[in-house]
C-alpha positions as CSV (number, residue, x, y, z in Angstrom):
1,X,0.0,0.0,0.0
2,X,2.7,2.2,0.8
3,X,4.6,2.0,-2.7
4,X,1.5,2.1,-4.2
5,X,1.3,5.7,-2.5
6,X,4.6,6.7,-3.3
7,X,4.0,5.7,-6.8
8,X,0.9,8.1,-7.1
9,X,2.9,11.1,-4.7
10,X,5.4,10.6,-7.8
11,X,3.3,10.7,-10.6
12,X,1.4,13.9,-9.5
13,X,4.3,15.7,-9.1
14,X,5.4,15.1,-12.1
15,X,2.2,16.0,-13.3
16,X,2.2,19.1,-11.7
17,X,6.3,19.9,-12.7
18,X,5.0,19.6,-16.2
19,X,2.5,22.2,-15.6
20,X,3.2,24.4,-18.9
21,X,1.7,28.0,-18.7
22,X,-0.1,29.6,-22.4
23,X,2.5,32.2,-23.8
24,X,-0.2,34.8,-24.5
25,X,2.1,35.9,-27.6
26,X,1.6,32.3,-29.0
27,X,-2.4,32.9,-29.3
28,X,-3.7,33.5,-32.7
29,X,-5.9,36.6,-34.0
30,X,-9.4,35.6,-34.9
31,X,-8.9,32.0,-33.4
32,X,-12.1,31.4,-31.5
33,X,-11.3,31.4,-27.6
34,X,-11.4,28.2,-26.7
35,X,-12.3,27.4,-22.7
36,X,-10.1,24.6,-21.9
37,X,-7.0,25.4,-24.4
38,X,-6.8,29.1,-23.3
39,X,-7.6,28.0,-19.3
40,X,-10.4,30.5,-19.1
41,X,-12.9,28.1,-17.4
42,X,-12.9,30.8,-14.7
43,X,-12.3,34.3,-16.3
44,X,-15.3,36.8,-15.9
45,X,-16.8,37.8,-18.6
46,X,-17.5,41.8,-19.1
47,X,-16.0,44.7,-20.7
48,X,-12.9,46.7,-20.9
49,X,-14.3,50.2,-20.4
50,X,-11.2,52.1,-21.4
51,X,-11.0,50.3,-25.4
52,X,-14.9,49.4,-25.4
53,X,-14.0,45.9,-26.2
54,X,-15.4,42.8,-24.9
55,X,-13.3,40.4,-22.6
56,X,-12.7,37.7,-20.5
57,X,-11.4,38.9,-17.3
58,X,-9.2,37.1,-14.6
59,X,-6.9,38.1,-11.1
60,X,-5.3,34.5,-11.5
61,X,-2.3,35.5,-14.5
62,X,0.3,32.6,-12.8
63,X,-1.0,30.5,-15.6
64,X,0.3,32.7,-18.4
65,X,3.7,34.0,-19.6
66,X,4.8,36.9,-22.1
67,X,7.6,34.5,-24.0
68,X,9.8,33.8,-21.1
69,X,8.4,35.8,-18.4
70,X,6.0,34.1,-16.3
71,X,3.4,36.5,-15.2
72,X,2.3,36.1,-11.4
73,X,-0.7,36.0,-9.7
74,X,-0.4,39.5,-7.0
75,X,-2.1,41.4,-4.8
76,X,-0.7,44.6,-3.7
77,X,-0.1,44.9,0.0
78,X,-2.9,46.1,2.1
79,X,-4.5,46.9,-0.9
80,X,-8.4,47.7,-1.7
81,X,-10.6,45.2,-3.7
82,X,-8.9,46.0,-6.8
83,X,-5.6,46.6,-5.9
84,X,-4.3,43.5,-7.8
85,X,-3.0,42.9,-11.1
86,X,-5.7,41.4,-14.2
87,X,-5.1,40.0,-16.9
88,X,-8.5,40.3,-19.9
89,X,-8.4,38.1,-23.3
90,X,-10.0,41.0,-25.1
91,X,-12.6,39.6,-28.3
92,X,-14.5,40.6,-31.3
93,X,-18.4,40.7,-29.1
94,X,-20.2,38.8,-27.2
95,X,-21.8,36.3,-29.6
96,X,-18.5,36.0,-31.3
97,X,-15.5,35.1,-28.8
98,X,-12.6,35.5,-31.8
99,X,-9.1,36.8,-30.0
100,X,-8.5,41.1,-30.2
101,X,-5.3,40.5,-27.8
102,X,-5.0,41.1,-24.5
103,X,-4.1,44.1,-21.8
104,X,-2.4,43.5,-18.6
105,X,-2.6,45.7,-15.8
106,X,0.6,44.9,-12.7
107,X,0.4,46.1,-9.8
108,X,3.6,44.4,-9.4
109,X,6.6,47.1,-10.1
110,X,9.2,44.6,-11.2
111,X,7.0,42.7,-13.4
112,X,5.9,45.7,-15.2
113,X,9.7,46.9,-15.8
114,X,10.4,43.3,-17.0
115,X,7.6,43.5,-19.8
116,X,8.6,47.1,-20.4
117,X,12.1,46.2,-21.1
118,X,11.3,43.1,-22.9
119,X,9.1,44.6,-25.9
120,X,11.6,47.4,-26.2
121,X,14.0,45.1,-26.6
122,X,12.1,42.7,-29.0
123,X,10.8,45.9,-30.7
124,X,13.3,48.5,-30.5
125,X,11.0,51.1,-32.8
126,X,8.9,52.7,-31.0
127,X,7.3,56.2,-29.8
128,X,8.0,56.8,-25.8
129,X,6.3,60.0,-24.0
130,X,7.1,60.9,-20.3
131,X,3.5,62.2,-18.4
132,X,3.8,64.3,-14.9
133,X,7.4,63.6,-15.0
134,X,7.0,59.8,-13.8
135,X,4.6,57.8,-15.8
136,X,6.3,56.2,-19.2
137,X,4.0,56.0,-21.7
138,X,4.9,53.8,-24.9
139,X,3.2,52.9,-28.7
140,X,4.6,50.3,-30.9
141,X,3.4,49.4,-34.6
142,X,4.6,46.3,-35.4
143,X,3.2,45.0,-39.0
144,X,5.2,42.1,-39.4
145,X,2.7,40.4,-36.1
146,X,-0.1,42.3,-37.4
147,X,0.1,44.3,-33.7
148,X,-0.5,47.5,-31.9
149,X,1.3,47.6,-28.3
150,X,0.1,50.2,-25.8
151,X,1.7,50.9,-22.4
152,X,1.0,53.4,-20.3
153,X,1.2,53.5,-16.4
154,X,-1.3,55.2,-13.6
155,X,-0.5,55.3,-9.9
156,X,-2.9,54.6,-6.9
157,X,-3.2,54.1,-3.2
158,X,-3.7,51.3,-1.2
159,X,-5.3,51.3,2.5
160,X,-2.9,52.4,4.3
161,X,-2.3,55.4,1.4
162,X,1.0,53.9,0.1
163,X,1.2,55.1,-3.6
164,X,2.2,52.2,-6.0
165,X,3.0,51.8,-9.6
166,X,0.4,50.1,-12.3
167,X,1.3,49.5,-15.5
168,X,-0.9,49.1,-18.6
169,X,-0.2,46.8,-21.7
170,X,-2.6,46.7,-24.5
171,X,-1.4,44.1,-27.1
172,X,-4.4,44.3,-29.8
173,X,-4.6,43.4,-33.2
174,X,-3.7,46.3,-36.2
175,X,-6.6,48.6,-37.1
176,X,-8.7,47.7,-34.3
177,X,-11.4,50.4,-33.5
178,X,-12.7,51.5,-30.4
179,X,-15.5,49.3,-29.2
180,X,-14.5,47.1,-32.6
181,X,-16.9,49.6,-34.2
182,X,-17.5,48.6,-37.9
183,X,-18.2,52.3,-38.5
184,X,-15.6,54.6,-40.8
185,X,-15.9,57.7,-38.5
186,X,-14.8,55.4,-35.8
187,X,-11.4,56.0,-34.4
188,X,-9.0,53.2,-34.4
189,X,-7.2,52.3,-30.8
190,X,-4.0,53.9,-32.8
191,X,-5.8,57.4,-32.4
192,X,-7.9,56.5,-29.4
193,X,-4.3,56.1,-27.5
194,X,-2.7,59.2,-29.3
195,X,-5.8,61.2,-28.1
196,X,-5.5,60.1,-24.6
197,X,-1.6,60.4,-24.3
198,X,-0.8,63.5,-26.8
């Protein structure tokens, strides 16, 4: 009985050391989002006020990685309800879940600089603004992916009124329009960021 528990201790942790987390740069534009593949069995769905887009919505990022960075699941120290960092799988609408990208939003200061400095590395072109003399604000085109990158970065407070660092990271695909609008006037995310960051 006792090997036969050792055997089974064994296997599940080597079930569990092969754990492999989704590379959110590996997922596909327009590919339906797919509950089990993508591990969204328990996002939230809603909507990500800021682009007008539809998305799932999770706290729990430890599952996903940005190439070779392995995002972490974090709340911010005596923090308030949503003082911890999210990750949303942003799609077309409601009735049709097809991949837009995805933003992240860390409230952890290290792993913000370490997706910073990654994407300027991969993608050394880009345009960089500096807000209020301490928020970095960055915009990459990128047409061999087919990709817009946004990052900006806000502050806040948490309960004790500590001010902390949270940095923004749209990755969406080219020529997507605010609130996916299919109308001309519309402006794309492109100008949308432009116009909120000028």
């Amino acid at each position: 009985m006792k090997i036969i528990n050792l055997l089974a201790i064994s296997m599940f942790g080597l079930l569990t050391s092969c754990h492999s987390q989704s590379d959110l740069l590996a997922l596909k534009f327009g590919d339906k989002i797919n509950d089990s593949e993508n591990k969204i069995n328990s996002f939230i769905k809603g909507m990500n006020t800021t682009l007008g887009l539809y998305s799932y919505q999770t706290k729990e990022l430890s599952n996903y990685k940005i190439d070779d960075i392995n995002l972490s699941t974090y709340e911010y120290p005596n923090g308030n309800l949503a003082d911890h960092s999210t990750l949303e799988l942003l799609i077309e609408n409601k009735e049709k879940p097809n991949y837009l990208g995805f933003q992240i939003s860390s409230v952890k200061k290290e792993e913000g600089q370490s997706l910073i400095a990654y994407f300027k590395k991969m993608y050394p072109k880009f345009e960089y603004k500096r807000e209020f003399e301490k928020f970095d604000v960055y915009f990459w085109d990128i047409p061999e992916t087919n990709a817009w990158i946004f990052i900006d970065q806000s502050s806040s407070f948490n309960k004790k009124n500590e001010n902390f660092l949270v940095t923004h990271i749209v990755y969406v695909k080219r020529g997507t329009k605010l609130a996916n609008s299919e109308d001309e006037s519309a402006p794309t995310l492109w100008q949308q960021y432009h116009y909120l960051h000028p």
